[in-house]
Each structure stands twice: as C-alpha cells, then as structure tokens.
MARVEXFI-890388 format. One record per residue (C-alpha): residue in one letter; x, y, z. Coordinates in steps of 0.1 Angstrom, whole numbers, padded with zeros to 4 digits, always signed. Last residue first. Layout:
<pts>
AXYZ...
</pts>
This chain:
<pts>
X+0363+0011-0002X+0338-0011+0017X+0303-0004+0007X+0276-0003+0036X+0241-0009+0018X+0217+0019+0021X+0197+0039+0040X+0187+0077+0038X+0178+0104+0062X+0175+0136+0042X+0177+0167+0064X+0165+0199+0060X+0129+0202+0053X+0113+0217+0018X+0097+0251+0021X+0084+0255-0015X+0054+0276-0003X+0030+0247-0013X+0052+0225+0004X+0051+0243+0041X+0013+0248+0037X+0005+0209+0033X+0028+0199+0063X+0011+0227+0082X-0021+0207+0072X-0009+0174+0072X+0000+0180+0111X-0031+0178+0118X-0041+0144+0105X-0010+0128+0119X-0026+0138+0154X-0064+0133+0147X-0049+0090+0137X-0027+0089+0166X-0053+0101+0192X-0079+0084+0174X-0060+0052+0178X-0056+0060+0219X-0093+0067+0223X-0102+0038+0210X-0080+0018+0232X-0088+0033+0261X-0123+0018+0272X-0116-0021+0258X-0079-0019+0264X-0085-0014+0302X-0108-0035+0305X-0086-0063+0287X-0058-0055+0310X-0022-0076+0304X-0035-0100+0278X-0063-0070+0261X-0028-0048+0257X-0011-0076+0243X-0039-0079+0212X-0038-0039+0216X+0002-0039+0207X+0000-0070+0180X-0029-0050+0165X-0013-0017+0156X+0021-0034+0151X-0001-0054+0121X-0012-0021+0112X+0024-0010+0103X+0031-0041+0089X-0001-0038+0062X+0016-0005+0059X+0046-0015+0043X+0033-0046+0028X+0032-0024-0010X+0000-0004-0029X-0014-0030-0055X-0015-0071-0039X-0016-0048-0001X-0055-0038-0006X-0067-0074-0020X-0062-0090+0016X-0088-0065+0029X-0112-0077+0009X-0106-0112+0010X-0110-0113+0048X-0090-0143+0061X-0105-0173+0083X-0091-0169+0119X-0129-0161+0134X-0143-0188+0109X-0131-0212+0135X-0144-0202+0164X-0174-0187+0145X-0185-0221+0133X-0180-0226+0092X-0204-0219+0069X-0202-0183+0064X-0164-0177+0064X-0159-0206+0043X-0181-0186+0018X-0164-0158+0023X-0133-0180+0012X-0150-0196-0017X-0160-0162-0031X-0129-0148-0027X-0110-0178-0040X-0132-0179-0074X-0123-0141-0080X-0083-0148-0072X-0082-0183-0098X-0106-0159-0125X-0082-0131-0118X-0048-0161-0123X-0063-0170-0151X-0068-0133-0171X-0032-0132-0162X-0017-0158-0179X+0003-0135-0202X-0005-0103-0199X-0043-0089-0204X-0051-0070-0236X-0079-0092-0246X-0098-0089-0209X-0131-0069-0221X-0126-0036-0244X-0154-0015-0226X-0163-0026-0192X-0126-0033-0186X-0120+0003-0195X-0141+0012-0169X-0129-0013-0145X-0089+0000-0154X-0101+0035-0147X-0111+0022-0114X-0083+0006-0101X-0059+0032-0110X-0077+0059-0091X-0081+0031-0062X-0044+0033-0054X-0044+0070-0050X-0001+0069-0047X+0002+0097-0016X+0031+0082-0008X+0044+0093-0039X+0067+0066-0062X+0039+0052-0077X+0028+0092-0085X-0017+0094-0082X-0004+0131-0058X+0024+0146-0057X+0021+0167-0031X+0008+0206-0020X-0011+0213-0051X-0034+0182-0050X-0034+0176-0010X-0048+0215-0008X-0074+0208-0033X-0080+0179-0014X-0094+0200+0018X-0107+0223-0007X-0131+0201-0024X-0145+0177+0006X-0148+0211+0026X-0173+0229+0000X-0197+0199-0006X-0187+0184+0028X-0202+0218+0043X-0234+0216+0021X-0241+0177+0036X-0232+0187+0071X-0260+0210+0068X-0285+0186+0050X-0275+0160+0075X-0282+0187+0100X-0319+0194+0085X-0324+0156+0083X-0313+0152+0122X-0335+0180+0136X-0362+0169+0121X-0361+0136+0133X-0357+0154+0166X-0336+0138+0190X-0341+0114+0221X-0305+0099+0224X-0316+0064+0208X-0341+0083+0179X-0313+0100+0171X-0287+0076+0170X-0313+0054+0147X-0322+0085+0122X-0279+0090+0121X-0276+0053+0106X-0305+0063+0081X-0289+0088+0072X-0255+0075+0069X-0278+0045+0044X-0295+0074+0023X-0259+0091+0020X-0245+0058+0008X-0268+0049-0017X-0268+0081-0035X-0236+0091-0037X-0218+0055-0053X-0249+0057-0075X-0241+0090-0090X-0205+0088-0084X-0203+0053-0103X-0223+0071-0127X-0193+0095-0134X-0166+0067-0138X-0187+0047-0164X-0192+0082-0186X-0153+0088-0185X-0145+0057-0195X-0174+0048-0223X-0166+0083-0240X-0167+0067-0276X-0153+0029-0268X-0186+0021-0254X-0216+0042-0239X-0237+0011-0230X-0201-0005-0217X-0193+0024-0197X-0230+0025-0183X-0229-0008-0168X-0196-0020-0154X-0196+0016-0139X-0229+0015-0122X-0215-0022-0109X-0186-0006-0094X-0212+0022-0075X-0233-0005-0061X-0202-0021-0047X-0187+0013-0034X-0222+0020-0014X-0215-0012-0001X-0223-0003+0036X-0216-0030+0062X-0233-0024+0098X-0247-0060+0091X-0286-0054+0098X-0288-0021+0094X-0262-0021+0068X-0279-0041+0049X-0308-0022+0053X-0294+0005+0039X-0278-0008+0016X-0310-0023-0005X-0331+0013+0002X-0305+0028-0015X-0303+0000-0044X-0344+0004-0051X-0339+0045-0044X-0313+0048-0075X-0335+0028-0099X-0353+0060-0111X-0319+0082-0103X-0302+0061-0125X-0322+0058-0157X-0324+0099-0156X-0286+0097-0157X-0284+0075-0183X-0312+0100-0204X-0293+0127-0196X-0264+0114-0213X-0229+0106-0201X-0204+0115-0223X-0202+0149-0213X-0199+0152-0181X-0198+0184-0168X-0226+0194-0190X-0241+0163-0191X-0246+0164-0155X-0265+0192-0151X-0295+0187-0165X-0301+0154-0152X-0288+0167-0120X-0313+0196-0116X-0340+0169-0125X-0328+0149-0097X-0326+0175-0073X-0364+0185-0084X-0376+0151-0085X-0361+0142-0049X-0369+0176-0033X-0406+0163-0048X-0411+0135-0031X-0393+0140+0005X-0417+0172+0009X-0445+0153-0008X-0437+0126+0020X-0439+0155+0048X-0411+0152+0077X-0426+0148+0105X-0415+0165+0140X-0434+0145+0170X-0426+0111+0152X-0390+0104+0168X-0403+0118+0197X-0435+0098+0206X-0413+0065+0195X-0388+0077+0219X-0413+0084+0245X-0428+0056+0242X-0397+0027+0244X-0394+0049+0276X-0428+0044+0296X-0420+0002+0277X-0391+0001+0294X-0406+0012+0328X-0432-0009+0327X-0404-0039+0324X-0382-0025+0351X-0402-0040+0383X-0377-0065+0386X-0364-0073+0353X-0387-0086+0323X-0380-0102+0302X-0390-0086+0270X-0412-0101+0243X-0434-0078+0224X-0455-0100+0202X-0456-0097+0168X-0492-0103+0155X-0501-0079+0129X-0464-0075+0113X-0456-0107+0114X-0455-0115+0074X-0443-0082+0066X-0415-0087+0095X-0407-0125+0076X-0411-0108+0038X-0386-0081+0045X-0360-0100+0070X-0363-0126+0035X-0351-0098+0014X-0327-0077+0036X-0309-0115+0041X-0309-0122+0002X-0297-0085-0005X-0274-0085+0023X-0256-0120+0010X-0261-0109-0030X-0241-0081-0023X-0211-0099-0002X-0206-0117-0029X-0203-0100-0056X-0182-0072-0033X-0159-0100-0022X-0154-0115-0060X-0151-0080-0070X-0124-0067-0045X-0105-0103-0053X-0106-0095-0093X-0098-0060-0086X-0065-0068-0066X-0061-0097-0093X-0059-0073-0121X-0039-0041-0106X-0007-0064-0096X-0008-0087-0127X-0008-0056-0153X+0023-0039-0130X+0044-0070-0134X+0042-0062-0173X+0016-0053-0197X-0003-0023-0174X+0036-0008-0176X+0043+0009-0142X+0078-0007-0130X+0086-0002-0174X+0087-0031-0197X+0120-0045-0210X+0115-0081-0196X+0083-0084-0221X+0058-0104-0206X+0050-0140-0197X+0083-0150-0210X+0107-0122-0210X+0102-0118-0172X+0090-0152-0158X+0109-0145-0125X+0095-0114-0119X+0063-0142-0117X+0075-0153-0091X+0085-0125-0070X+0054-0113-0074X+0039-0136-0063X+0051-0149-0030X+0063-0125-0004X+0046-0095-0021X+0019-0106-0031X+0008-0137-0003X+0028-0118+0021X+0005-0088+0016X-0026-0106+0016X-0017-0120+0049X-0008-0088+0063X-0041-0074+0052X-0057-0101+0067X-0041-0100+0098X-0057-0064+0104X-0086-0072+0092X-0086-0104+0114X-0073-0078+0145X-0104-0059+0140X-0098-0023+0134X-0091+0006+0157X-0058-0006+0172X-0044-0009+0133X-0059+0022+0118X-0040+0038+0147X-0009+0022+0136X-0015+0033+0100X-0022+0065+0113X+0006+0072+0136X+0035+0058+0106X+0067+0046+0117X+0075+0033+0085X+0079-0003+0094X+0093-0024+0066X+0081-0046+0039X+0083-0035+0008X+0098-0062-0014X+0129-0039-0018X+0126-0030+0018X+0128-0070+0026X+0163-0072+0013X+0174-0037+0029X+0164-0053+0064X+0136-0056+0083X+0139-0019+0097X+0146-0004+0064X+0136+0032+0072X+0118+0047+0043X+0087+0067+0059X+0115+0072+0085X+0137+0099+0064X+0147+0100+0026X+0133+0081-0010X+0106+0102-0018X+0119+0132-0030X+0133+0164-0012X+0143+0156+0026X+0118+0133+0051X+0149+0145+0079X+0127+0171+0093X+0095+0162+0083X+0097+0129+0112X+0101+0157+0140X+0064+0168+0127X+0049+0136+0125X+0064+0132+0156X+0048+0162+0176X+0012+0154+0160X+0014+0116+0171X+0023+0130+0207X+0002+0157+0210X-0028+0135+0195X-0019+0107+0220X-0020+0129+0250X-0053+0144+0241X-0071+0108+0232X-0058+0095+0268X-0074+0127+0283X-0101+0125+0267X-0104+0092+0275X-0094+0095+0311X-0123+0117+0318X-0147+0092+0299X-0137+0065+0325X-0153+0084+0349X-0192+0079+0334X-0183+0044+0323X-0177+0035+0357X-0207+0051+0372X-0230+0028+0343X-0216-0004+0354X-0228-0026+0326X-0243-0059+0333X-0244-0091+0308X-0265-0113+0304X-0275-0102+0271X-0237-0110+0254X-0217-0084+0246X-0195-0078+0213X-0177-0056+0208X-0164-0037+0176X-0135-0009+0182X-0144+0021+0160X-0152+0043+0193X-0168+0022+0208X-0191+0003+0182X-0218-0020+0198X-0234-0049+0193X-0255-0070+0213X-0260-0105+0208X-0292-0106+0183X-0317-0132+0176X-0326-0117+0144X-0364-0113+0131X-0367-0086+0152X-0388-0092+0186X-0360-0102+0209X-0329-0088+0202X-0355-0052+0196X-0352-0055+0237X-0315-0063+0239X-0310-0028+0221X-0335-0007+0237X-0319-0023+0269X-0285-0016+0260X-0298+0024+0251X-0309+0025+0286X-0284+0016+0301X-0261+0040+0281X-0287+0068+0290X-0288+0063+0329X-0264+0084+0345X-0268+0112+0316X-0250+0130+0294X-0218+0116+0285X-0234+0081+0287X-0260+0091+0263X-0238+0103+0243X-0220+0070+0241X-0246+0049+0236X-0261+0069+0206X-0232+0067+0190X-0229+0033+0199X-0267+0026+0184X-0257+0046+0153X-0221+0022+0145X-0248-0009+0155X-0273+0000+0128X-0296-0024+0150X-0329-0026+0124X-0363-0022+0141X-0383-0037+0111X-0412-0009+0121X-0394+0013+0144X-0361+0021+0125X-0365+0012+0093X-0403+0015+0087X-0406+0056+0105X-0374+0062+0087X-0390+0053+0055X-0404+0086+0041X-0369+0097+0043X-0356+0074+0017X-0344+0090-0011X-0349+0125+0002X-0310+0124+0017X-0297+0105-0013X-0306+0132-0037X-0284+0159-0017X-0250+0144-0025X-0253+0142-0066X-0257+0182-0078X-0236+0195-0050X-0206+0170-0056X-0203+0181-0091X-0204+0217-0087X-0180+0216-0061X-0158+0187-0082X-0167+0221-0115X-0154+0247-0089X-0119+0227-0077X-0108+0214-0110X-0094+0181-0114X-0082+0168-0147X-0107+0153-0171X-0091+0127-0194X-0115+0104-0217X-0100+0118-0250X-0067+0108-0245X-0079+0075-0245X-0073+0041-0227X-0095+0016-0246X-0060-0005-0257X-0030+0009-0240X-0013+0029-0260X-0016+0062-0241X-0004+0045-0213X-0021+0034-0175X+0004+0058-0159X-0005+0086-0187X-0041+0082-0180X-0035+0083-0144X-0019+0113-0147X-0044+0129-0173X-0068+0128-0145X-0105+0106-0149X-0092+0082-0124X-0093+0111-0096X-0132+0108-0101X-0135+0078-0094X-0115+0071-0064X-0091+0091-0043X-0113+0120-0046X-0147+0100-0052X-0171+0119-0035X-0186+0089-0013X-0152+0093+0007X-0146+0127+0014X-0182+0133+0012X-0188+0110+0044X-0166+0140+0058X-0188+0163+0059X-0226+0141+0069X-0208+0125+0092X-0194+0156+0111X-0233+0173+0109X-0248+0138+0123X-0225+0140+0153X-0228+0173+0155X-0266+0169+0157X-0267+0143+0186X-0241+0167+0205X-0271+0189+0201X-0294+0162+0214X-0275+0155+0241X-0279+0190+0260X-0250+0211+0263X-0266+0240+0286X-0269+0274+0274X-0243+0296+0282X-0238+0328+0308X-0205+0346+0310X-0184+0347+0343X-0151+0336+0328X-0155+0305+0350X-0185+0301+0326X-0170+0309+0293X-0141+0280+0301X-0166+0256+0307X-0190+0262+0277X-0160+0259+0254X-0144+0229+0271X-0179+0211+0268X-0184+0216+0232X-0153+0208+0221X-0153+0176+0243X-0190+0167+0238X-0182+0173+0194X-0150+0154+0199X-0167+0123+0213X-0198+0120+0184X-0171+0128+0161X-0147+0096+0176X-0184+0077+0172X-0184+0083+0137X-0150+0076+0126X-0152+0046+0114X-0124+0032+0099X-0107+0038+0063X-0088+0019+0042X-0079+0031+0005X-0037+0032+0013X-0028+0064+0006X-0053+0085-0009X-0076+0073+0006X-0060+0075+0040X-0051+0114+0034X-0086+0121+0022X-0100+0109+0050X-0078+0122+0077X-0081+0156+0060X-0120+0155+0054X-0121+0145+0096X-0103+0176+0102X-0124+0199+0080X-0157+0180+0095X-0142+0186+0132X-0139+0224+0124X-0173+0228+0104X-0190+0208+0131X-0177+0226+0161X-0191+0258+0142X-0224+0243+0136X-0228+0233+0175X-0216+0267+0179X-0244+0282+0161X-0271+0255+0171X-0294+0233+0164X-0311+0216+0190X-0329+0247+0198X-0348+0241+0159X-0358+0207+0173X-0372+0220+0203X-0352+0209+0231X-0365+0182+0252X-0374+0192+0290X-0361+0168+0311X-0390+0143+0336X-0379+0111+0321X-0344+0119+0334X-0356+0126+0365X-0379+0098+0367X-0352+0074+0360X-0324+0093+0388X-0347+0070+0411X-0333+0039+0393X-0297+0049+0395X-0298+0027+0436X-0306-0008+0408X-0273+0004+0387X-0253+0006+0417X-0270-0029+0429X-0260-0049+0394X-0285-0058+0370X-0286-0094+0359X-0302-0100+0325X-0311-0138+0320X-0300-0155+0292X-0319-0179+0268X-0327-0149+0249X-0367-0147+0243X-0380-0152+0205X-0402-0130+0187X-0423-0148+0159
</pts>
C-alpha cells in the first residue's frame, strides 16, 4: 500500500508566477521520434563518446575507478549542441531548434559508447588473456599456461565486442513498459539526467521531474527521499523541500563556464607536466615525493594528477576516505609487516612481481575483499528486487495513487504523469521484434565465439545467453532501486563457473571470455533501462532511445577498440612500473586460475589472511546496513578499500585532496559547491583526458620530452 511523506511540499512564489508557462510547455509540439535523431546530434555523440572512451580507458587502466559520467554527457551534448546552433545563426544560416529530446538521445548515444569501454573488458578481462600478464603471473606458476595467452588484436576485440554488446539491448525491451511505469523504479543517475535537461530546456522541466520523482515516493513500495545525481555528485533532498527553478536556469551559464576554465587549465598542466615526465617511469611530478622520500617508497605522495583529483570532488567523500583507508591499512600496515617475514613466509629472494612473494598477498586479499563486497552486495539487490517483485505483484490491482496535493497542482500532475505515460507508449517496440533480434544475435554469437575463443564451447555459450536475461533483469532492477550496477559481479561469477567446467585444458581463457559475455549483457540491459527512465522524464520516444542505444552501441564497438589501440602502442601498458599498470588484468587471470587449481599454491598464510579480508567485507557491509545512517555514514566501503591493497596510496591521496578541497568548499559555500562542484571535476577529468591524445601521438612517433625531473636523497661528498 502507498504511503504519504510526513512532509509537506512548500512551493515558493517564483515557482507559483512559472505556473502559466505550464500550459505552454504542455502545449510543444514533440518531435517525431525519427526528428529526434539527428546528424549533428550523431556527430556530437561520436566526438563526446571518443573522449569519454579516453577518460575510461585511461582510469581503468590506471587505477580501476570510474564515476559517472552520464549526466557530464547529458551537459556536453546541450553545450556542443547549443554553441553550434548559436554560432550558425549570427552567421545568418537557418537551424533547427535544440529540442530536449535530441539532447535526450545524445545522452543515451554517449552512454551507450563509452559504457563499452568498461563492459568490454580492456583493462579487465580481456587484457588478462595477454602474454604480459601471463609472463608477470609466471610461466611456472601452477594453472598459468602458455597455452591460455591471446594478445590483443584490434579486428578480432571489434569482432568480439560486436557479437556480445547488442544482445543486452533486446534482453529486456519488452519490459520497459513494467520497469519504469509498472514497479516505477527511481534509476536516480536517469532521473538527474533527465533533470538536468529539463532544466536546460525549459522553466518548468526540473520541477517537474522532482514531482514525478516525490510522486512514485509515494506509491512504490519504497518510501523514497529524493535522489538525484548532478553531475556525478549524489544528493540527497528531502520532500519538503523547494527548488528555485530561475536559479538553476542561470546557474547553468556559470557551469559551463566553470567546466571550460577547468578543462583549459587541467589540459594546460597535463601538458607543462610532459615536459620534465623524461624517458622511463621514474622522472617529473607523477613522482614528486611531497611526503617525503620515506613515504614515496611506501607510495604515498601527491602526483599532481587532474583526474584523480577530479575523481575525488565527483565521488562521495566516504569513497573517497575509504580508499585512503584501505590504502594505509596496505601500505601503511601490511605490507610492511609481512616484508618483515621475508624468508619465512616466502622466499626472501623472490622478485617485486613474484605471485609467491609480497606480490601473492597483495593480489589475493584485494580479490578476497572485492568478492566478499560483490557476494554481498548481490544477494542484498536480489533479495530487495525479489520482495519489491512479489509486494508491487501483490498490489498491483489496488494501489492507490497518493499525491499531496499542492494548491490546485494535483490535476495538473496527473495532465502530465499522462502525457509521459501517452509518450513513452506512443512508439512500441514489438516483442517478436525484441524476441527474435535476441535469438538471432545470440545464435550469431554461439557461432562465433568459439572461433575467437576457442576453449569455450558453443554449447557454454548457448547456456549463457538462456540464463543471461534472468541475471539482466536481476541488475537492472537493482540498479533501479540502488543506482548500483554489478554487471562486474555477475561477470566474476561467469568466470568462477565456466573456467572450472572447462578445467586445466583452456579453463583460463574460456572463464575470461564468459565473463564478457555476462559482464556485456547485464550491464547494457540495466544502461538501457537507465536511458528508458531519462526518456520517459524529458518526454522522448522509446523508440527513439533503443535505436540510439543501438547507435551508440555500434560507435563503442569501433571507438572502445581504437581508442585503446592507441593506449596499447603508445605506452606500456599491464607493466608494474607503468602508470598505466591494468590492475584488474592481474586480478582476473588470477580468478580464472583460481577457478581451476583452487588455493594450493598460495604463500604462506595467505589463504588465511583472504578468508580474515572476505569475512571483514561482509561484516563491515553488514555494519553498514544495520547500523543508523549517522553512524553508518563514517563506516568504510570495502570495495573501494580493496583498490589501493594492489595498485599503490598514491592516488588514494590524490582523491583524498579531491574531497578535503569540496568538504571545505561545502564549509565556506555549500550552494555554491553543490552547483559548481561537478562541473569543476569534469573540467579536470575532460582536460587530462585530452591531453592523452596528443600525449598518445607524441610517443607513438618516438617524441620523448625533455626534461627528467627526479628526486632523491641529498648525498654529501
């Protein structure tokens, strides 16, 4: 049964005087859906999906942590958009307005490219099938074979990522209608997007979309505070509250500019930084000792680094503490000690990247923790998707709408409530349609896979794609309800199973490729879903938003490739001693070969000290969940503690800058930080993005930089 917030919505007198500017809005003309595609709206997404592929695949291949970027796509695309159409009008020439729906389908067009980057396994899965991680793992090393190496290659990862990407997208189309109007899930990253281009559009649409949202508080099975995602930041807003509609209007002005001034500026010192960076690894401010040579050794120190700064503002500050925390737990603490027990617990002889050393300890309990959060986490969403399912089934006949009703707004509500519903339907997508595309793709990828795989049979695959829509359906309604995707999760335990029914004969490289199958599947069918809820918000065609996830979908399936291709020949990449180190490449061929040979080869003690770490994660997310928000707001993210235990504390300080500079931000003007923050972070993060490329170009062509800035201890002669 529906229950009513406790609170009352005030509405302030600016946003009563908007009320005749309703009827106008009501009134527009909506595109048809085919008008809401468009040639430059397809351009704009091809150019902000290439950038967003760069910042992706530099950040997993770095450091494996990477923030929404959906509603910084959602603000590129108006700004792109709008400068275009501006600067062909004063030169006289006639454009078609820049209606919301369009900026709607760049949105879901960006998404849909760069979500590749990630679901496609380049810092993942499949770069754990290369003879370099292979060789860092060892050729002795018990499961690890020479056998099970694929290296990359840019036309069979094309091939690849065409034949798995698409199957998502029919998976669960025929449910849109259930999932977003029938259990009315929040997708709170989709419902800011939709807030925000409503706002740039309108006088009326971010109001509107807050009511939508505090209206489905009240008759979904949650009793929801609203949510809402601004530009990667999380807020949270209670019902009562009002939102001055003019002021968010003009603030957008000053976050483009804010977002323009900080992308010059993180661009222009990524590129003074190159200049003393020098030949190797070891020069310039990516090593700058600035907590002293002591702490360098142990890997903290500040490198100065726009992104990782950037990543800090954007995300919460307990991820952010988190990682730090994890950090000084490993670094700080652990390792140290157990250096200590060289020659005891493992050979002192070993090499920095032996898997029966130091090494062996780092890589275990980093996936014990990321399993023991994953485990848990799962089982959560799938109880809470699962009793959500049975309480809407059991009210669907009798739920009753309850909205409070404001003024004379409630008939007004319900005249728009309507017209969304009346639009989101309008343009149906056929269930044979959904039906068979699914069958065919996945028969086309039953065939196919064995041949670039293979150890993987068709008759695995096959498995997988049947049970594939039962697990996409799962996360995406988790992430309706929790706006927390564990496409990764679903793809771990893929690999766990199929590398241990193959077995020692091809088991890695067969585990590794149905993680992509599953890791694909389930989280295109949950963006999609996401991108179904901003449309339905900003008044686009259903229609409109599968054929542009199918768009942004093909470009992802060229741009995903070439934009690593590029990292792969300009830089060393999966190298310890890189920055570009592909943590997670490491990870996962150690989970496949776990899957196969089990923990006999562990160092000494180590196979403890996981089951210690796997037991903490789930006692500390269980903490999380039964204690009272003020205090479970300073409880640690396992998680994001497990990151640092592999890759270093440099850029868990980094972040930690990030959040100590918005947490003092919100003390001096919490407004302030609220609208600009955002827009600062992706300023720094687009910036240090860019400059990759030129960066990328320069190595390929051998062009190294100048100066090599170095630091070490003074020496008296």
């Amino acid at each position: 049964m529906g229950t009513e917030n406790s609170g009352t919505v005030e509405i302030s007198e600016p946003l009563l005087e908007e009320t005749s500017k309703i009827v106008e809005s009501d009134s527009e003309n909506i595109p048809d859906w085919k008008e809401q595609i468009t040639i430059r709206g397809l351009v704009v997404s091809a150019v902000l999906g290439t950038l967003f592929c760069i910042i992706t695949h530099k950040l997993n291949l770095t450091v494996g942590i990477i923030p929404s970027l959906n509603v910084a796509a959602g603000l590129l695309g108006f700004f792109f958009v709008k400068s275009w159409t501006g600067f062909m009008s004063q030169l006289g020439f006639s454009v078609k307005p820049f209606t919301k729906q369009e900026n709607t389908v760049i949105q879901t067009c960006v998404v849909a490219c760069y979500g590749l980057a990630f679901s496609g396994g380049f810092g993942s899965y499949l770069l754990a099938m290369d003879e370099k991680t292979y060789n860092l793992i060892g050729p002795d090393y018990p499961g690890n074979r020479a056998e099970d190496v694929k290296n990359p290659g840019l036309l069979w990862m094309m091939g690849f990522i065409f034949v798995v990407s698409f199957l998502g997208l029919f998976s669960l189309v025929p449910l849109r209608k259930v999932m977003v109007m029938g259990y009315k899930l929040t997708y709170p990253s989709g419902t800011a997007t939709a807030m925000l281009i409503n706002s740039f559009h309108t006088n009326t649409g971010a109001e509107l979309a807050r009511q939508d949202i505090h209206y489905y508080s009240g008759v979904g099975g949650f009793n929801y505070s609203i949510i809402f995602m601004f530009l990667g930041r999380t807020y949270y807003e209670t019902s009562s509250s009002s939102m001055n509609i003019t002021s968010i209007i003009c603030s957008y002005r000053n976050q483009v500019g804010r977002l323009g001034k900080y992308l010059s500026i993180s661009f222009c010192w990524s590129c003074f930084k190159w200049f003393f960076s020098g030949i190797g690894d070891a020069c310039g401010f990516d090593n700058f000792p600035t907590l002293g040579l002591t702490l360098f050794k142990n890997t903290f120190y500040f490198d100065f680094s726009p992104t990782y700064v950037g990543c800090g503002l954007i995300c919460p500050h307990i991820v952010n503490c988190s990682v730090l925390f994890g950090a000084i737990i490993s670094w700080g603490i652990l390792w140290p000690l157990i250096s200590q027990r060289a020659g005891d617990w493992y050979p002192a002889d070993l090499g920095s990247n032996d898997f029966k050393g130091l090494y062996g300890y780092k890589v275990f309990i980093a996936i014990s923790l990321i399993l023991g959060d994953g485990l848990y986490n799962l089982i959560k969403i799938v109880s809470i998707s699962v009793m959500e399912i049975f309480r809407n089934s059991s009210m669907e006949n009798n739920i009753p709408l309850v909205m409070e009703v404001i003024g004379g707004e409630s008939s007004r509500l319900e005249l728009e409530k309507k017209k969304r519903d009346e639009v989101f339907l309008k343009d149906r997508i056929p269930f044979w349609f959904a039906g068979s595309g699914y069958v065919a793709l996945a028969a086309i990828s039953t065939a196919t896979m064995p041949i670039i795989f293979p150890p993987l049979k068709w008759y695995l695959v096959l498995c997988s794609y049947l049970i594939a829509p039962a697990l996409a359906f799962c996360n995406s309604y988790g992430t309706g309800l929790t706006d927390w995707s564990l496409a990764s999760t679903y793809g771990k335990i893929g690999l766990f199973i199929i590398a241990s029914l193959v077995g020692s004969n091809g088991g890695v490289v067969a585990g590794l490729a149905a993680c992509g199958v599953m890791m694909s599947i389930v989280s295109t069918a949950a963006d999609l879903m996401q991108d179904f809820k901003t449309g339905y918000l900003t008044l686009s065609s259903a229609k409109s938003m599968f054929v542009s996830q199918l768009v942004g979908t093909a470009m992802g399936c060229i741009i995903a490739p070439l934009t690593f291709w590029m990292y792969w020949n300009a830089f060393d990449i999966g190298s310890p001693d890189s920055p570009y180190k592909a943590p997670y490449a490491v990870i996962y061929r150690e989970m496949a070969i776990l899957g196969i040979e089990g923990f006999s080869e562990l160092p000494k003690h180590c196979l403890a000290l996981c089951c210690g770490f796997f037991v903490a994660a789930l006692a500390i997310n269980l903490l999380r969940d039964v204690t009272p928000a003020k205090v479970s707001q300073f409880i640690p993210i396992p998680m994001a503690m497990a990151v640092p235990f592999y890759i270093g504390a440099y850029f868990a300080i980094d972040m930690f800058v990030g959040t100590v500079i918005l947490f003092v931000w919100e003390k001096i003007n919490k407004k302030d930080a609220e609208d600009f923050a955002g827009a600062v972070a992706s300023g720094l993060i687009c910036g240090d993005g860019i400059w990759t490329i030129p960066s990328a170009i320069l190595s390929i062509f051998r062009i190294n930089p100048p100066i090599c800035m170095y630091f070490g201890p003074s020496v008296r002669t």
